[in-house]
C-alpha positions in Angstrom: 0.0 0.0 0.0 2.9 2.4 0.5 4.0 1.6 -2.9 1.0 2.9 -3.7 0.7 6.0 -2.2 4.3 7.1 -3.5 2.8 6.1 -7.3 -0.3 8.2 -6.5 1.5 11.2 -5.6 4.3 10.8 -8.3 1.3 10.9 -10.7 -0.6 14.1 -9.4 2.1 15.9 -8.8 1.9 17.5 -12.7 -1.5 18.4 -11.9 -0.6 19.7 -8.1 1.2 22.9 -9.5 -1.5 25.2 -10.1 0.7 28.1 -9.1 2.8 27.3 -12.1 0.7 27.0 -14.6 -1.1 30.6 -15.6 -3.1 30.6 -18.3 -2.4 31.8 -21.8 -4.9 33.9 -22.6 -3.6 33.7 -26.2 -5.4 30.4 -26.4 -8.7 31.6 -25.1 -9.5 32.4 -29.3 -8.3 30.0 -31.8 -6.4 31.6 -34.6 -7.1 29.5 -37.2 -4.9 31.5 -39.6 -2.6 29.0 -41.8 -4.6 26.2 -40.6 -5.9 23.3 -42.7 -8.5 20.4 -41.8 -10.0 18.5 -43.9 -12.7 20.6 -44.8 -10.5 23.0 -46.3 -9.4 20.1 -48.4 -12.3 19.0 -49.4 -13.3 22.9 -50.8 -10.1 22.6 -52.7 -10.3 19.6 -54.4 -13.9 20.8 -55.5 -12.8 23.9 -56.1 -15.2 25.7 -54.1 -14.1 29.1 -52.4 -11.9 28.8 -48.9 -13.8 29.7 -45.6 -12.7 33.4 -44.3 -10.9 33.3 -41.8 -12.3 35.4 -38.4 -11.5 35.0 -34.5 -14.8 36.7 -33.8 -16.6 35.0 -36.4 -20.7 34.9 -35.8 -21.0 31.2 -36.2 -21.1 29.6 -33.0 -21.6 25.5 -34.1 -19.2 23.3 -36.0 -20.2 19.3 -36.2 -17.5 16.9 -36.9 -18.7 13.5 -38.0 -17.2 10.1 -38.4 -18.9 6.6 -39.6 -16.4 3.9 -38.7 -16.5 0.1 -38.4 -15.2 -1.0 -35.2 -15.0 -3.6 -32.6 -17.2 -3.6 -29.5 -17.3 -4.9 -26.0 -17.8 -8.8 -25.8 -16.0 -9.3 -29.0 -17.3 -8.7 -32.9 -18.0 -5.5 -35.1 -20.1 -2.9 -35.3 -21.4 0.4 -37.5 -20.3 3.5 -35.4 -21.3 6.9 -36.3 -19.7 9.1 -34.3 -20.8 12.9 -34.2 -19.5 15.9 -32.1 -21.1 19.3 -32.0 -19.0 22.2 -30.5 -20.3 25.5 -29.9 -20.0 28.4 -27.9 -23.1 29.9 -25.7 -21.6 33.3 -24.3 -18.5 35.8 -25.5 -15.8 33.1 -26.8 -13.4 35.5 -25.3 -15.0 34.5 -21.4 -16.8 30.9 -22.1 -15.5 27.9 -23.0 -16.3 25.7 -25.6 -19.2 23.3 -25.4 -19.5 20.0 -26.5 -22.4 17.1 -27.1 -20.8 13.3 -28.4 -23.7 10.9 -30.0 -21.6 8.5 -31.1 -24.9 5.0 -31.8 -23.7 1.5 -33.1 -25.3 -1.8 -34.1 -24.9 -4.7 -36.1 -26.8 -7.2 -37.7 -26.6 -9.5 -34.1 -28.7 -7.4 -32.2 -26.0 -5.6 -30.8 -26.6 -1.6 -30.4 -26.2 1.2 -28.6 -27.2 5.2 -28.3 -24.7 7.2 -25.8 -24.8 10.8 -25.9 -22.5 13.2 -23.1 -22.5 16.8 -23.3 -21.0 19.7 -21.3 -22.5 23.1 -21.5 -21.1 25.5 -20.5 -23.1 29.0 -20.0 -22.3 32.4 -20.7 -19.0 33.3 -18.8 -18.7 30.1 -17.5 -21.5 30.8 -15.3 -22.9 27.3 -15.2 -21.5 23.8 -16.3 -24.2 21.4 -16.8 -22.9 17.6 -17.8 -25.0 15.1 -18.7 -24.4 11.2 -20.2 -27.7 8.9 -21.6 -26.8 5.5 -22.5 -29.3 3.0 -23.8 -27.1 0.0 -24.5 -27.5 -4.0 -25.7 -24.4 -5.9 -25.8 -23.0 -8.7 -24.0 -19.6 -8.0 -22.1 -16.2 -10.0 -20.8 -15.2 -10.0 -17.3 -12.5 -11.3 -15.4 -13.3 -10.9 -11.9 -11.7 -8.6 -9.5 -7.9 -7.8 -9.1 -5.1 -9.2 -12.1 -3.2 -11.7 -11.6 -6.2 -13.3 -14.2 -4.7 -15.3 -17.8 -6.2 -13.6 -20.4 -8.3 -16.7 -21.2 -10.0 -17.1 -18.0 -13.2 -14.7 -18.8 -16.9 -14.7 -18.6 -19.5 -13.4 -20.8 -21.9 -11.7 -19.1 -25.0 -10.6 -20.6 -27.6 -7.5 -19.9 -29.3 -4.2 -21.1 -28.1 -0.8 -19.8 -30.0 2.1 -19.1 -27.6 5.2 -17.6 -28.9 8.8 -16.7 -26.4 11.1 -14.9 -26.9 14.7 -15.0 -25.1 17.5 -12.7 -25.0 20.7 -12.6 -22.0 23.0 -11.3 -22.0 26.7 -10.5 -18.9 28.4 -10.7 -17.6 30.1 -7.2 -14.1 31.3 -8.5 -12.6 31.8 -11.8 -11.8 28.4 -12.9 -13.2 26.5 -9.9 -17.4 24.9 -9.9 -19.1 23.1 -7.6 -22.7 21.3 -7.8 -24.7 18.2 -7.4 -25.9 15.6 -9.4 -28.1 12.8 -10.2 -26.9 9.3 -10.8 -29.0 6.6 -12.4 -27.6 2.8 -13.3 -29.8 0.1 -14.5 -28.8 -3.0 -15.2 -31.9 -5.7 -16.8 -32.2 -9.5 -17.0 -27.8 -10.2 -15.9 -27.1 -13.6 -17.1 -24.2 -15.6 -18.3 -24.8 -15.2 -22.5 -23.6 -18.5 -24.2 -24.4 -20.9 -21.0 -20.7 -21.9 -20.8 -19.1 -23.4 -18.2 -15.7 -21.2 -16.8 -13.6 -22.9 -14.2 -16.4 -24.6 -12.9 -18.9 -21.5 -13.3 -21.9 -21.3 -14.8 -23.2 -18.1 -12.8 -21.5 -14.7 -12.6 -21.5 -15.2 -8.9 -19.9 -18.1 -8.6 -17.2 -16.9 -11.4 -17.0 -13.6 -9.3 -17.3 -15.0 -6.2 -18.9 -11.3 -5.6 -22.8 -11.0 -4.5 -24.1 -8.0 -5.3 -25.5 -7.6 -8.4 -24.7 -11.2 -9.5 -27.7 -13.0 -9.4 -28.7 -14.9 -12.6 -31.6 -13.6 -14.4 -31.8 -10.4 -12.0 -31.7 -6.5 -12.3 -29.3 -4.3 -10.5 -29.9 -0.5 -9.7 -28.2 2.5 -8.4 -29.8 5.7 -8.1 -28.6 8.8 -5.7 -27.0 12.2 -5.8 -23.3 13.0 -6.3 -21.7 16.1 -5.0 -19.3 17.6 -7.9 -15.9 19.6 -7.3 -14.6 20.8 -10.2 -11.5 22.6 -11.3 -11.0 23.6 -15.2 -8.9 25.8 -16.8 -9.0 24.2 -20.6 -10.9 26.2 -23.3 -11.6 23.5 -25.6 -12.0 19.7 -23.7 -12.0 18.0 -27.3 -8.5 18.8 -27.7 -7.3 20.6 -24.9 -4.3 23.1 -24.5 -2.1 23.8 -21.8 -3.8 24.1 -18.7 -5.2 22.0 -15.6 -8.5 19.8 -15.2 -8.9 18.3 -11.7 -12.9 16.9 -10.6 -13.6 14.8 -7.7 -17.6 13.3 -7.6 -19.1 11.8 -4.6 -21.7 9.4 -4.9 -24.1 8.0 -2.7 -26.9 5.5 -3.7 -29.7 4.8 -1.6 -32.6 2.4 -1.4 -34.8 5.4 -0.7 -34.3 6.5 -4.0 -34.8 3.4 -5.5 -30.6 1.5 -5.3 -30.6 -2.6 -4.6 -28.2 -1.3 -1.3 -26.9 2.0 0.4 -23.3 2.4 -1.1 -21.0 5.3 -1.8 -17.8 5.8 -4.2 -15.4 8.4 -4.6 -14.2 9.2 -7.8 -10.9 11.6 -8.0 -9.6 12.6 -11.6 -6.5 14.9 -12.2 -5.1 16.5 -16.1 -2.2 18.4 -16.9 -1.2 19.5 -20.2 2.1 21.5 -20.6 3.0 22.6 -24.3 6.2 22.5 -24.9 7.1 25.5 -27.2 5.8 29.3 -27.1 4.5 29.3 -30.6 3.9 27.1 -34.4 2.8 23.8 -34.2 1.8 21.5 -31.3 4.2 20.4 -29.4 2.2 19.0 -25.9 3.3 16.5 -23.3 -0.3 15.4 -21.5 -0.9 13.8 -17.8 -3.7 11.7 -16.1 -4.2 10.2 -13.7 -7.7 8.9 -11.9 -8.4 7.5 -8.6 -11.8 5.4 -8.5 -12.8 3.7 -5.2 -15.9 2.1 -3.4 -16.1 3.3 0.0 -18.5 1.1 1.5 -20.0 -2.2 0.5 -23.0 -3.2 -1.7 -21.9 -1.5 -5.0 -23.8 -4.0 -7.8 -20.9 -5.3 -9.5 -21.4 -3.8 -13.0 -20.9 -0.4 -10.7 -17.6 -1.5 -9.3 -14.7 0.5 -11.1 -13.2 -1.6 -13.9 -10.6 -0.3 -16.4 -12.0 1.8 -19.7 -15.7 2.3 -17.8 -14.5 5.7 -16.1 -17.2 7.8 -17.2 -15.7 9.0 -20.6 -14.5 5.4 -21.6 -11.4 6.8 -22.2 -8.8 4.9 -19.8 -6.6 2.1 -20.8 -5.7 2.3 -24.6 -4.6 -0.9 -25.7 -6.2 -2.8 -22.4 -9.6 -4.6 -23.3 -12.6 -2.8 -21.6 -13.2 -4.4 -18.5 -10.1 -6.7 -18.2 -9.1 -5.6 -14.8 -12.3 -4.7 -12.0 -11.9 -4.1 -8.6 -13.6 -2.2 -5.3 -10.4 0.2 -6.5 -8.8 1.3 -9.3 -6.1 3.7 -10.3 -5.1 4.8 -13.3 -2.1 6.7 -14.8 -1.2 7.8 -18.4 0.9 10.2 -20.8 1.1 10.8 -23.5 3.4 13.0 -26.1 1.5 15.2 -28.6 3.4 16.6 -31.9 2.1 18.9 -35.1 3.8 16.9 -38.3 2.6 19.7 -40.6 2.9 23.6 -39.7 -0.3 23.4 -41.0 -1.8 21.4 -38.0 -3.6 19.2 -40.6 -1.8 16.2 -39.5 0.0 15.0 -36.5 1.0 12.3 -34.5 1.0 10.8 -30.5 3.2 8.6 -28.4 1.2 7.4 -25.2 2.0 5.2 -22.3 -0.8 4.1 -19.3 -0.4 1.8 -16.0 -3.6 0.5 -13.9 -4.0 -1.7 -11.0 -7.4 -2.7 -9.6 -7.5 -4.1 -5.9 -7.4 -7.8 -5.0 -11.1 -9.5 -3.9 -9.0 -10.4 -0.6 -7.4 -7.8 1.1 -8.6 -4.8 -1.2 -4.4 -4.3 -1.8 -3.0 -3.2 -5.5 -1.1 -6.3 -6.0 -0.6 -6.0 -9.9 0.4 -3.6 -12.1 -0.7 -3.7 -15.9 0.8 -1.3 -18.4 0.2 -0.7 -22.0 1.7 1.6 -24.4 1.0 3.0 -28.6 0.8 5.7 -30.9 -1.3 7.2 -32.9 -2.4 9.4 -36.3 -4.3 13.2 -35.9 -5.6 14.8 -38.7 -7.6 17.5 -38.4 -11.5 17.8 -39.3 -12.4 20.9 -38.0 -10.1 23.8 -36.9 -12.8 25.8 -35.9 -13.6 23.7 -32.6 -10.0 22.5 -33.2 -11.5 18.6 -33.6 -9.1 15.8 -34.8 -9.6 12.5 -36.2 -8.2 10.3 -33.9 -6.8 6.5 -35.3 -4.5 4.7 -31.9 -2.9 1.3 -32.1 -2.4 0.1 -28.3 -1.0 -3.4 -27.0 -0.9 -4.7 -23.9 0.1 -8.4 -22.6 -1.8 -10.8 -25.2 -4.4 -7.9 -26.9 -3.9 -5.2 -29.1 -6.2 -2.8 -30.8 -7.3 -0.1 -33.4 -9.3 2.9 -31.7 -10.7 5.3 -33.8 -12.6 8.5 -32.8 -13.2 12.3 -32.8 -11.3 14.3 -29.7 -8.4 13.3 -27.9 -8.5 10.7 -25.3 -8.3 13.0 -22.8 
């Protein structure tokens, strides 16, 4: 556990600095002059007239979109159409960029499923207002709690997802909000999908050897408020500049609103991003780390923090969602961030993460799982300064292709 506690602060200590890190104002307005994406090269190979270019342009939306094929939770593909909408909803020069994701998928095997997160943020960063709907079908791997686990010793667990969180943060300082929230988790009919038989298991309890929220055939809920801290200094969160994001969300569910149990969890996330050169193109080194923890018992299992189900899906490039669960979980990554073209139409990364969940017995951080890749940029709309986002990660016996709009974090 000391171990531990000397990686933790190692990790945050990037974010710690606040003193250090003033903001440049310069990148409160995006000078798109001598920029390219790939609009402007789609106007030039149909010859069509350039846009003009305009810090305090009227236009206040930009949508990027991208329809990809792409694997999915519990193995197979599926049609993903991912679409981002950044706009602004006060002075550009005092509010910072909003954002809404829809990114739906299916197949022809009756997997599908409609997330949408957005993050609104008022008229001089009066108000931040975060939501995240999920209606989803799909069957998913586990492994059970802690590592230790060979990559072949998984269960396929089965069940529909409904997910409503919404919060709503007032801002008390200049970069610093805090607010409450409303979490919702519903978990319908949990069974074991193919009826195998794992080590002896033919129940997610008994593979788990966890109760809550295991029971074959059953639903699992959550439902309670969160209380939101939240400290942001990053104009743009879809592809962030130098600056510091820090958020820590309390949750309590309770059987009075509706949860299986009373349970609480504390969930501690920390960002900094430190640019490397004064001027001309990117040249970013970006830190993260997360701190995800149960505080008390009866979480349903499907609630317990697990690698790549933080709430942006973002963690753990090149791990498979879900491989490592545990009552704990933390988390730290970095990642190196380069222009290739003056341009800024193209560009590349160079990232690196580590995660260790806790052990079923003893609730200690026992192993360590790293994974490491790289990955393509190219630019789809300068405006909301939006990149195409293609990343190869491997890890110990699993690689993958992850393709997306906005950087992973």
């Amino acid at each position: 556990m000391g171990k531990f506690f000397i990686l933790l602060i190692l990790g945050l200590l990037p974010c710690l600095l606040l003193a250090q890190s003033p903001i440049d104002k310069n990148h409160m307005n995006f000078d798109t002059t001598g920029q390219k994406d790939l609009i402007d090269v789609a106007r030039s190979l149909l010859k069509s007239k350039p846009r003009p270019i305009s810090v305090d342009e009227k236009k206040k939306i930009y949508f990027s979109i991208l329809p990809v094929s792409t694997s999915i939770p519990g193995g197979g593909m599926a049609l993903l159409t991912s679409t981002t909408a950044g706009f602004y909803l006060g002075d550009r020069n005092t509010t910072y960029l909003s954002s809404v994701t829809f990114t739906p998928y299916f197949n022809l095997k009756g997997r599908y499923g409609m997330p949408v997160r957005s993050s609104i943020w008022l008229n001089n960063n009066s108000w931040d207002i975060q939501g995240d709907t999920r209606f989803l079908v799909y069957p998913q791997f586990t492994w059970g709690l802690g590592g230790g686990q060979p990559q072949s010793d998984r269960f396929l667990v089965n069940y529909n997802y409904i997910r409503l969180y919404q919060s709503a943060l007032k801002r008390i300082t200049s970069y610093f909000f805090v607010g409450v929230g409303y979490d919702f988790d519903y978990y319908i009919d949990i069974e074991n999908n193919d009826n195998t038989i794992v080590n002896n298991s033919n129940s997610i309890s008994n593979f788990t050897h966890y109760k809550f929220g295991t029971s074959t055939d059953a639903n699992a809920v959550s439902s309670g408020p969160t209380i939101n801290l939240l400290y942001d200094t990053r104009k743009n969160s879809l592809n962030p500049v130098p600056g510091i994001y820090a958020n820590l969300v309390y949750r309590y569910s309770s059987i009075a609103l509706g949860s299986n149990n009373n349970w609480q969890s504390l969930y501690a996330d920390f960002r900094k991003y430190i640019s490397l050169t004064d001027s001309g193109p990117k040249n970013v080194l970006a830190f993260w780390t997360y701190y995800w923890s149960t505080l008390t018992t009866g979480a349903p299992y499907l609630d317990l923090p697990a690698i790549g189900m933080d709430p942006y899906n973002r963690s753990g490039r090149g791990i498979q969602q879900n491989r490592f669960r545990g009552k704990s979980l933390v988390y730290f990554e970095s990642e190196y961030r380069r222009d290739i073209t003056r341009d800024g139409l193209l560009g590349f990364v160079v990232f690196a993460n580590i995660n260790s969940a806790s052990q079923l017995v003893g609730n200690r951080f026992q192993y360590w799982n790293p994974a490491a890749g790289t990955g393509l940029r190219i630019k789809f709309n300068k405006k909301s300064d939006t990149n195409i986002c293609i990343d190869y990660g491997l890890s110990k016996d699993f690689s993958t292709l992850i393709i997306g709009l906005g950087e992973a974090f």
